[in-house]
NUZABA-695376 format. One record per residue (C-alpha): residue in three letters; x, y, z. Coordinates in pm, 1 decimal, decimal comma, m for minus. Layout:
REM NUZABA-695376
{res ALA	xx X	yy Y	zz Z}
...
***
This chain:
REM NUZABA-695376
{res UNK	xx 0,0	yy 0,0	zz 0,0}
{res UNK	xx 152,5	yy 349,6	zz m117,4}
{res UNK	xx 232,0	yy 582,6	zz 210,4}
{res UNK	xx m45,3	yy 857,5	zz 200,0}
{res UNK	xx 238,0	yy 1079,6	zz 204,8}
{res UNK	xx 339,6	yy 968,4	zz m114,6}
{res UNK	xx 66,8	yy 1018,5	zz m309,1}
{res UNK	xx 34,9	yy 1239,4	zz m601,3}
{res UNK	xx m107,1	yy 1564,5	zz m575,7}
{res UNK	xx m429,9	yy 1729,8	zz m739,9}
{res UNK	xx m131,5	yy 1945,0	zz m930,1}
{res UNK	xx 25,2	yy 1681,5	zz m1060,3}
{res UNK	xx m236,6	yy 1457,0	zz m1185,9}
{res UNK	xx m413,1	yy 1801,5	zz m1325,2}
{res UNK	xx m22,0	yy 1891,8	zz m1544,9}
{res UNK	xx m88,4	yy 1476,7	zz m1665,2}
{res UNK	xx m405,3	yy 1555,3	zz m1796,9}
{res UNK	xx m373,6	yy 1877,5	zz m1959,4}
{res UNK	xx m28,6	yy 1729,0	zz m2137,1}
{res UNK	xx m211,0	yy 1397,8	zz m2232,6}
{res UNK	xx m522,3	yy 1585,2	zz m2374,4}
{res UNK	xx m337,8	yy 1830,0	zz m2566,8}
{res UNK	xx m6,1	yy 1612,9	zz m2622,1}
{res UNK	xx 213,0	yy 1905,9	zz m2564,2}
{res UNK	xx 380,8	yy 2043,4	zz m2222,0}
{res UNK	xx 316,2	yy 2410,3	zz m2387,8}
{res UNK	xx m17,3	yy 2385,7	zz m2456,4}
{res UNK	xx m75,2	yy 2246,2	zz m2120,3}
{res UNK	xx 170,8	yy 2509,0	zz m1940,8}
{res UNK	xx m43,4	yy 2791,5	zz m2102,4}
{res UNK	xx m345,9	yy 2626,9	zz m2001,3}
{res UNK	xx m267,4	yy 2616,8	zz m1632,3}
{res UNK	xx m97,7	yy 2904,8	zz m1572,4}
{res UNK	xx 213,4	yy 2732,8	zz m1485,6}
{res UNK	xx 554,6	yy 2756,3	zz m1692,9}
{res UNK	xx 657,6	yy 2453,2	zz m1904,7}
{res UNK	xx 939,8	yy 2346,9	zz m1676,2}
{res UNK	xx 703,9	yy 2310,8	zz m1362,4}
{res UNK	xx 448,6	yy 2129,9	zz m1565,9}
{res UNK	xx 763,3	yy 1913,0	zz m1677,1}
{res UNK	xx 910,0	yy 1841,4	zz m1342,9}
{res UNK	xx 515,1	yy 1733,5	zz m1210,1}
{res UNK	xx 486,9	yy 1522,6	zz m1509,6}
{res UNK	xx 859,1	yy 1368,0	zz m1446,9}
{res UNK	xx 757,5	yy 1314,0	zz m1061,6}
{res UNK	xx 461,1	yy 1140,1	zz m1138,7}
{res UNK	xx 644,2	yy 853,7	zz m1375,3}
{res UNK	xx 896,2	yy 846,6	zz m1101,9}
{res UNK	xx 597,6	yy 770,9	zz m840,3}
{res UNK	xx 468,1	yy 551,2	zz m1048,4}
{res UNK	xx 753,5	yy 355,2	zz m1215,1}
{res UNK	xx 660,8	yy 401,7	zz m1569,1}
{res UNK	xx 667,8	yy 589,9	zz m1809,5}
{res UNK	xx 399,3	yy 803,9	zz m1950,7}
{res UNK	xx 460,4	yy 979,4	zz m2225,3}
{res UNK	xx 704,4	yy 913,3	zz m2516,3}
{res UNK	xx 864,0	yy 1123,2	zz m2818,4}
{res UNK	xx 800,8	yy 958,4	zz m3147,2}
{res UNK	xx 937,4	yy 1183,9	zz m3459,5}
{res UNK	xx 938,3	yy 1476,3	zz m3230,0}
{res UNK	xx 609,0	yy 1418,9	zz m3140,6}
{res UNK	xx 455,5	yy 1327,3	zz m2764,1}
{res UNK	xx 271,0	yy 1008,9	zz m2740,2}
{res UNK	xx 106,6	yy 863,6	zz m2428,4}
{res UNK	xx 283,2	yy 476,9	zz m2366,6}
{res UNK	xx m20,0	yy 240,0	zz m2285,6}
{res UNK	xx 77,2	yy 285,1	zz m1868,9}
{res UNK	xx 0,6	yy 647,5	zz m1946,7}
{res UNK	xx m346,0	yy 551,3	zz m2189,7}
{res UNK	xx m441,8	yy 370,4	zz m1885,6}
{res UNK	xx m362,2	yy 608,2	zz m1645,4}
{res UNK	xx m574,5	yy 886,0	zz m1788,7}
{res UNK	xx m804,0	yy 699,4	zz m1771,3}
{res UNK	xx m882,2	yy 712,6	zz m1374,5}
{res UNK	xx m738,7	yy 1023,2	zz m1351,1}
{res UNK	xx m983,7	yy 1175,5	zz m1542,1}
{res UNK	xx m1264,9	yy 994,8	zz m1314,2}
{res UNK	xx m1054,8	yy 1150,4	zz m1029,2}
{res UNK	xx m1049,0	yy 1462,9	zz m1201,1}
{res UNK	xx m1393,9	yy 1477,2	zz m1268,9}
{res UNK	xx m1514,1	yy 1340,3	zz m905,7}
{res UNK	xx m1309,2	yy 1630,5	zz m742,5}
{res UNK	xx m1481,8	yy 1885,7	zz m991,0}
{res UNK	xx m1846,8	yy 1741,3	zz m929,7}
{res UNK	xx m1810,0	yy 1724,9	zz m564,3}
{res UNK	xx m1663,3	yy 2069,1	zz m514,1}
{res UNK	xx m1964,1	yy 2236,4	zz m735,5}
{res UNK	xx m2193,1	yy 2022,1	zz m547,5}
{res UNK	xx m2100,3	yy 2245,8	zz m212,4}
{res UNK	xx m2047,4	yy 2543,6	zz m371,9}
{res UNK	xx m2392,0	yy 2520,2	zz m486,3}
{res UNK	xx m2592,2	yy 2468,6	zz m139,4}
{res UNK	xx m2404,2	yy 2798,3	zz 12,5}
{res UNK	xx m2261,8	yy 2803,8	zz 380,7}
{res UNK	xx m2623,0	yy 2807,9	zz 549,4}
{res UNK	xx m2764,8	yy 2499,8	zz 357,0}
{res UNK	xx m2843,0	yy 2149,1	zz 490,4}
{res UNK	xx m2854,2	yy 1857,5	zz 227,4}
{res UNK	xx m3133,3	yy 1586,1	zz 316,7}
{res UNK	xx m3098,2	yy 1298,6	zz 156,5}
{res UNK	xx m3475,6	yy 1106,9	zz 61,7}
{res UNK	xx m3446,5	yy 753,2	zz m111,2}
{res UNK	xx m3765,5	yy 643,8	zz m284,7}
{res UNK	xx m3895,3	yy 370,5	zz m472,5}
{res UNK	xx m3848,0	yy 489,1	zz m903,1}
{res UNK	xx m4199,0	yy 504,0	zz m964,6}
{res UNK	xx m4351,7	yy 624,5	zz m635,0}
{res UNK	xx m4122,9	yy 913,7	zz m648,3}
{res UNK	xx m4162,4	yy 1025,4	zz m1016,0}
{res UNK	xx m4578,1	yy 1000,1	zz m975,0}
{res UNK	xx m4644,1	yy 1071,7	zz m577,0}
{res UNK	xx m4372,4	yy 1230,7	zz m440,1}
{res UNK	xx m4210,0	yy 1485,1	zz m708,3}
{res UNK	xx m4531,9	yy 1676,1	zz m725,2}
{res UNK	xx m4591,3	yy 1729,3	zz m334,6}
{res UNK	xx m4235,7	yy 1877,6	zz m228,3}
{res UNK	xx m4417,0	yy 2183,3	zz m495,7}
{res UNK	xx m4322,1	yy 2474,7	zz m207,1}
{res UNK	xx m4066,8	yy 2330,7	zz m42,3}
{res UNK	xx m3797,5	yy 2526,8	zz m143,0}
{res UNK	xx m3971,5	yy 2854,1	zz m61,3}
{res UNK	xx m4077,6	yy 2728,3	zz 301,0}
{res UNK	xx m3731,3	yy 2607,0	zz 336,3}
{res UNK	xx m3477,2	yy 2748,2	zz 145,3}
{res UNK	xx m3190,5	yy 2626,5	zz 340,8}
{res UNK	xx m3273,1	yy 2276,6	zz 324,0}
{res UNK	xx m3183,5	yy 2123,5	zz 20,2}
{res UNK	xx m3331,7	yy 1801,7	zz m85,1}
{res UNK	xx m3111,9	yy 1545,8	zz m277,9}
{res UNK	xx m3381,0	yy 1238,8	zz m379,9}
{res UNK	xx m3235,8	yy 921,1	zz m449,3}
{res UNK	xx m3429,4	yy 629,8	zz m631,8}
{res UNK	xx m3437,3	yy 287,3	zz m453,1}
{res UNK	xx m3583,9	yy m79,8	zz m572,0}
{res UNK	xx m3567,3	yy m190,5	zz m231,4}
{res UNK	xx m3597,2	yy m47,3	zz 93,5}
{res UNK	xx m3281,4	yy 109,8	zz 259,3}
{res UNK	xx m3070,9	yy 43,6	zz 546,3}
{res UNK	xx m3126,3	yy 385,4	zz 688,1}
{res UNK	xx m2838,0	yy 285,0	zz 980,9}
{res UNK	xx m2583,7	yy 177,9	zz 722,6}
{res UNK	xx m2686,3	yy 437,7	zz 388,4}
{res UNK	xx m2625,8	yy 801,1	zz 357,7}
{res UNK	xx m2997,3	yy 870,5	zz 340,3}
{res UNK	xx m3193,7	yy 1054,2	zz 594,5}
{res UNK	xx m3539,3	yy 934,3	zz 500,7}
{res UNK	xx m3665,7	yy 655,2	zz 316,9}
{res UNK	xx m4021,1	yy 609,8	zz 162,3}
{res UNK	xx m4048,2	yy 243,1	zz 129,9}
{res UNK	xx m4355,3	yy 37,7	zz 88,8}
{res UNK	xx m4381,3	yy m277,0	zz 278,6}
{res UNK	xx m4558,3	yy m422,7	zz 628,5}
{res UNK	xx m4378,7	yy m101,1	zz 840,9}
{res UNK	xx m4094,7	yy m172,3	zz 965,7}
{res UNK	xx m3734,1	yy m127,0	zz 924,8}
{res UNK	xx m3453,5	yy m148,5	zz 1152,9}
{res UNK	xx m3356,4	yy 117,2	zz 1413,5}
{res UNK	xx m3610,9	yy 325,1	zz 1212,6}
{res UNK	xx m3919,4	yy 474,3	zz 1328,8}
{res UNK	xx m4170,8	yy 440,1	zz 1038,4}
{res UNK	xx m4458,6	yy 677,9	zz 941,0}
{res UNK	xx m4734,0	yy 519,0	zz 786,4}
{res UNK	xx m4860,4	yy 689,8	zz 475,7}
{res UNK	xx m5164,9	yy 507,0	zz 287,5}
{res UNK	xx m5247,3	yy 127,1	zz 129,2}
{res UNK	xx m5332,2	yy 130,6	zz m236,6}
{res UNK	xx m5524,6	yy m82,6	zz m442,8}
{res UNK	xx m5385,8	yy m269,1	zz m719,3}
{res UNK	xx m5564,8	yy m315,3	zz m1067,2}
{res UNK	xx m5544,3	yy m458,5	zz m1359,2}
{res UNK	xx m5500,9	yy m242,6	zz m1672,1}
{res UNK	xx m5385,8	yy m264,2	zz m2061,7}
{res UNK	xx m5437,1	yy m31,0	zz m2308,6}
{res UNK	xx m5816,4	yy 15,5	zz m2441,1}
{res UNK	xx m5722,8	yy m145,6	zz m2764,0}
{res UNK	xx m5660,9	yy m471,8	zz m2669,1}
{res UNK	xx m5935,8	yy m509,4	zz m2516,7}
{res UNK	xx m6178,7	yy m746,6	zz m2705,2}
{res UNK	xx m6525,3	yy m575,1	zz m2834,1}
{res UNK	xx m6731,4	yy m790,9	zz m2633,0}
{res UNK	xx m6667,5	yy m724,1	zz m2222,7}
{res UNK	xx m6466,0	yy m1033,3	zz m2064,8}
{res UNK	xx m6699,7	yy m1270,8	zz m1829,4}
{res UNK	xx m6475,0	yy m1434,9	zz m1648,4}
{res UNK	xx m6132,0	yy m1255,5	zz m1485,5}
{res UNK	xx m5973,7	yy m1567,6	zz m1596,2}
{res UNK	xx m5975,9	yy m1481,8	zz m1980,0}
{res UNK	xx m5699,1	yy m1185,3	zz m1915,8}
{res UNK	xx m5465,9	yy m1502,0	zz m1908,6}
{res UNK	xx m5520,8	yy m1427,4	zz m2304,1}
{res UNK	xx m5428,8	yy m1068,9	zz m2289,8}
{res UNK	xx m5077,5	yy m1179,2	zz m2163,1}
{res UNK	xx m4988,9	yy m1117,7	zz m1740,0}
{res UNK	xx m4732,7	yy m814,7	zz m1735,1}
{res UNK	xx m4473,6	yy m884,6	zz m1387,2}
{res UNK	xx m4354,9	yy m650,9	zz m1191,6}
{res UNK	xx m4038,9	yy m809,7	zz m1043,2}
{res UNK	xx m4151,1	yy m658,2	zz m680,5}
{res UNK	xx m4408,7	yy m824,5	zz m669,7}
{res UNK	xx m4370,8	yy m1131,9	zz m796,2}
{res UNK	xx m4725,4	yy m1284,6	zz m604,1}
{res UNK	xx m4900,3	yy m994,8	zz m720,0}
{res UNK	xx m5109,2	yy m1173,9	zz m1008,2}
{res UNK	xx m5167,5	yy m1540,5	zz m784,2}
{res UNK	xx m5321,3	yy m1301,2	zz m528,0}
{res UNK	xx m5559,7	yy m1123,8	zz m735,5}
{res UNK	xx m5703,6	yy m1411,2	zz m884,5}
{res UNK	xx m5683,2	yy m1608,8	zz m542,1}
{res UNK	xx m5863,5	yy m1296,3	zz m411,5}
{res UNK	xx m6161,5	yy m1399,5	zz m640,3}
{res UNK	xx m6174,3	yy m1766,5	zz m596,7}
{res UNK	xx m5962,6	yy m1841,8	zz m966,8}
{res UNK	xx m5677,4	yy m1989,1	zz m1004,1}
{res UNK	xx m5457,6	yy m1938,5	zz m1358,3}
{res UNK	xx m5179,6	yy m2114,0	zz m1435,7}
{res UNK	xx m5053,0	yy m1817,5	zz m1643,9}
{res UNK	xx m4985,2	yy m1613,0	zz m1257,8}
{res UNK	xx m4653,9	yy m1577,8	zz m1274,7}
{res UNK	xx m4552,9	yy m1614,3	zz m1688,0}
{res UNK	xx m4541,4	yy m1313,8	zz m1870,4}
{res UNK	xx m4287,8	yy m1036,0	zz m1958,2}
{res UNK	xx m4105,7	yy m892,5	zz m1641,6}
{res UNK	xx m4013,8	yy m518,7	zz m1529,2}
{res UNK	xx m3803,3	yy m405,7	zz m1277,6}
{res UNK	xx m4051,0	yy m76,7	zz m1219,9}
{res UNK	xx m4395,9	yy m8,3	zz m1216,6}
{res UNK	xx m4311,5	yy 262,8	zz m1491,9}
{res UNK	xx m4181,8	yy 15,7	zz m1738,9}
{res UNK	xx m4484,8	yy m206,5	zz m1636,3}
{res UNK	xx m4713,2	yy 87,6	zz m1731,3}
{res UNK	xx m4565,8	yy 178,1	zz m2063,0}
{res UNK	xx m4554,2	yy m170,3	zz m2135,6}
{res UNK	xx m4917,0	yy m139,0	zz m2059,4}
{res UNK	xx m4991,7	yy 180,8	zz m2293,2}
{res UNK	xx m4777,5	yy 35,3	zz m2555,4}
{res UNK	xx m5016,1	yy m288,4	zz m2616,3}
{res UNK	xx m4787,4	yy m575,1	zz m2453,1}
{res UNK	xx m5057,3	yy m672,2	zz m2228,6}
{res UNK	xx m5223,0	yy m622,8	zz m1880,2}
{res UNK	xx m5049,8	yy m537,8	zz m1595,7}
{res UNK	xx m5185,1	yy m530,7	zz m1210,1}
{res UNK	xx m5082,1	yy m178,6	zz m1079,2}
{res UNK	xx m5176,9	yy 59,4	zz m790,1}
{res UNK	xx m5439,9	yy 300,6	zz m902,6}
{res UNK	xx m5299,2	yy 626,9	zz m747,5}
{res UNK	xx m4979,9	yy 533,6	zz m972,1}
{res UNK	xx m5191,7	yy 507,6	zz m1291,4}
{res UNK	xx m5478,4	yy 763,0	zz m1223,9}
{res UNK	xx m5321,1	yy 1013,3	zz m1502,5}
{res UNK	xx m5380,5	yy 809,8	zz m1765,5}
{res UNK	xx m5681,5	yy 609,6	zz m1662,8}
{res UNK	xx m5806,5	yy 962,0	zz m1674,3}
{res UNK	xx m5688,0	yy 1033,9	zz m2001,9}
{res UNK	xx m5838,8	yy 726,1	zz m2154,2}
{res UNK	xx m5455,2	yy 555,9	zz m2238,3}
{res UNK	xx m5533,2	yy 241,8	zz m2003,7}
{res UNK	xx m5874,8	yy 109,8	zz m1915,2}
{res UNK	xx m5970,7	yy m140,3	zz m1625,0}
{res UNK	xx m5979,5	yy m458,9	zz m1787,7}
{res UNK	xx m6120,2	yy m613,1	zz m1454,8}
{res UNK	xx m6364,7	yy m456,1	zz m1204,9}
{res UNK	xx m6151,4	yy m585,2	zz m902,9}
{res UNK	xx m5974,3	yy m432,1	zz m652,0}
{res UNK	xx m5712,3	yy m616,6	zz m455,5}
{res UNK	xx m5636,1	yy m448,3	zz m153,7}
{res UNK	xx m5239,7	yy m438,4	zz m42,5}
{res UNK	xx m5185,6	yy m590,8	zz 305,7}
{res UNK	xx m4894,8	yy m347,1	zz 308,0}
{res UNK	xx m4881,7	yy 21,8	zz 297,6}
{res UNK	xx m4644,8	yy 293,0	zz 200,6}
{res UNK	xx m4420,7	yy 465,8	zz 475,8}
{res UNK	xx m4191,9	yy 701,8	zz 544,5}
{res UNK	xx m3884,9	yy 621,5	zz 749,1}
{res UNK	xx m3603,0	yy 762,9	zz 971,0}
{res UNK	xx m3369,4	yy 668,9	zz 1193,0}
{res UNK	xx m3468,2	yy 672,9	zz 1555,3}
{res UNK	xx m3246,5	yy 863,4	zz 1647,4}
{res UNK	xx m3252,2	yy 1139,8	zz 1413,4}
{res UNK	xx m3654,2	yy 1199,1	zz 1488,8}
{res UNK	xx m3560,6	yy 1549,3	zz 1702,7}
{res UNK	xx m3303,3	yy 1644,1	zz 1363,5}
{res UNK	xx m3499,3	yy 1984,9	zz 1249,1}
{res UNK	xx m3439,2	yy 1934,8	zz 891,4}
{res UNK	xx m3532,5	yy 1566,0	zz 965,0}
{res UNK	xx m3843,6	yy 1674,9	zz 1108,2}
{res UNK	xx m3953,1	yy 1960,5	zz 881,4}
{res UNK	xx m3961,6	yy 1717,3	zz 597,9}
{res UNK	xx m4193,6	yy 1438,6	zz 791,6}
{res UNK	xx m4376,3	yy 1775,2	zz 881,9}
{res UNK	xx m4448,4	yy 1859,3	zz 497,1}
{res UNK	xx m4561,6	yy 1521,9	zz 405,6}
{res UNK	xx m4787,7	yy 1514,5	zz 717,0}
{res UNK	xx m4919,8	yy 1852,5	zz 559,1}
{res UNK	xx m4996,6	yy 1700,5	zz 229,2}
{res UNK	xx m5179,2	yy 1433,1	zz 360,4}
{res UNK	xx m5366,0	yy 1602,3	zz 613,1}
{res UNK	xx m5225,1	yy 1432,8	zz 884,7}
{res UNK	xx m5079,0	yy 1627,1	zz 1173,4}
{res UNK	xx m4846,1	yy 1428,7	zz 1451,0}
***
């Protein structure tokens, strides 16, 4: 393992770059501010770190050696990282808290994007960074500060704010829908059974839930979100089993039907979750605040 001591320095790998993008110490000298022998002497400490070297004169002209083609390569990540990170700060200002919200893809895009509308002017010094999630966080091991998970309500070392249920249904697009209505839920086996890869049982408990049984359940195309299971839906590939509030928009709009009249009620709920002991954090608890707020619900 290299001594932390002896590791290069942001000037050094920056004098690399700027010679190995423009293949000449001038260019790169004049680029940086710096005068051609210092950006010589950072280039000729690095190869001597690094016990190779990177550049090479062929016909009078500088060529990177494949040590140096593959060391650009992570230096530029480096480069970049270092660039991203220090904009990211320098955009929040001193006074301004980041709070970090993971939520399920589809859930966040539909539900929650349109309810932190305000935020920002109630608290401008708390800036939200949302993350997407498949699965439910480890809230004591992530970098997250809230979670919005669905599931039966509990996570560890979090406390966990219960939100609503939903009720899933099953819809396709209007066209594939035959011209006389279906008398029996079993015939949307013909329709193909879109998956959602959350919830796998999803289909064997909607038919269980009215005394059917298909053998078609758990066959059929497979998405990783409820998004792709609803444009997969709109598009014609079949029927897919969703939670009304996430489809409302375009039931609305007449781009999915109900190809069943049945609800199936989720034994689980949506939440949202912290960890315990960040309940007093203010910016912690403005944010369960606002979401309270929006769903009439007061602590």
């Amino acid at each position: 393992m290299l001594n932390k001591r002896h590791l290069p320095s942001m000037t050094a790998l920056q004098c690399f770059e700027a010679v190995a993008r423009h293949l000449s110490f001038t260019r790169a000298s004049e680029e940086l501010a710096l005068t051609q022998s210092a950006v010589s002497k950072q280039v000729a400490q690095l190869e001597e770190m690094l016990q190779h070297l990177l550049f090479r004169r062929v016909r009078r002209r500088l060529q990177l050696t494949p040590a140096g083609e593959l060391y650009l390569q992570e230096v530029r990540k480096i480069l970049s990282q270092v660039e991203l990170s220090t904009q990211y700060l320098l955009s929040y200002g001193g006074e301004t808290e980041v709070l970090r919200v993971s939520t399920p893809p589809t859930f966040g895009a539909r539900w929650l994007v349109p309810q932190l509308n305000g935020w920002r002017h109630r608290h401008p010094n708390i800036h939200l960074d949302l993350r997407q999630e498949l699965e439910p966080v480890d809230l004591l091991q992530s970098r997250c500060d809230l979670a919005f998970f669905f599931g039966p309500g509990t996570l560890p070392g979090a406390e966990c704010v219960r939100l609503f249920g939903e009720e899933m249904v099953p819809v396709c697009a209007p066209s594939i829908l035959p011209p006389q209505p279906l008398t029996d839920p079993l015939q949307l086996d013909g329709l193909v059974l879109l998956q959602n890869a959350t919830r796998p049982e999803a289909w064997h408990e909607w038919f269980a839930s009215l005394d059917r049984r298909s053998e078609h359940s758990f066959h059929g195309p497979r998405f990783d979100t409820f998004y792709m299971c609803i444009r997969a839906a709109q598009a014609g590939c079949g029927v897919a089993l969703l939670p009304r509030f996430l489809v409302e928009e375009e039931l609305q709009e007449g781009k999915l039907a109900i190809a069943w009249p049945h609800a199936l009620e989720s034994r689980s709920a949506y939440y949202l979750a912290y960890p315990e002991h960040a309940a007093a954090v203010p910016k912690v608890r403005a944010f369960v605040e606002w979401i309270g707020e929006r769903l009439g619900k007061t602590e």
